[in-house]
N, C-alpha and C positions, 0 to 999 in steps of 0.2 A: 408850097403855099406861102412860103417867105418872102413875098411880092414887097408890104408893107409894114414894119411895126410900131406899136406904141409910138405915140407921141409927132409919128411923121403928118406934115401937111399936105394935106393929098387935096385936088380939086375934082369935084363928082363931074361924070362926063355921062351917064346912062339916063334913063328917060325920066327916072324920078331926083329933082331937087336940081337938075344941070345947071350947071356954072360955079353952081356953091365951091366954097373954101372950109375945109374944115380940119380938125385932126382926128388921127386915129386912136379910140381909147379904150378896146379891145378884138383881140383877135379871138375867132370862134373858127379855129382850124377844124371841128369835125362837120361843121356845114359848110367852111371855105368863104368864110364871109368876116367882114370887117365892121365893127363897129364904130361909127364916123361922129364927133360930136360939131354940130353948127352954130356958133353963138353959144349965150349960157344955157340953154333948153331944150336944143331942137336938136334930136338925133336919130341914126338911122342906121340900118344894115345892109351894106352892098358886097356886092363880089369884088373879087379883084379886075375884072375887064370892065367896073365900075366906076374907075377909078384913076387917076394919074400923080403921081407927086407933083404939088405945087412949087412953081417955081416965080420970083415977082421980078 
């Protein structure tokens, strides 16, 4: 499940929130899902086929 950790910026690709830029600000390795934060507020939980490392 070691796809993504802490602090990496990943850019959301899955059907909810697509395009966003965010970082990851926890791992929930027994559901296999990432905690993604967007801006100061708006956060979310995706899988890892959620998801890509952002790269600018």
């Amino acid at each position: 499940m070691a796809a993504f950790a802490i602090g990496d910026t990943v850019q959301i690709t899955g059907s909810v929130m697509t395009g966003n830029v965010g970082t990851v600000v926890h791992v929930d390795e027994g559901r296999g899902r990432y905690l993604v934060r967007v801006g100061a507020v708006t956060q979310n939980y995706f899988s890892g086929d959620d998801l890509k490392l952002f790269s600018s």
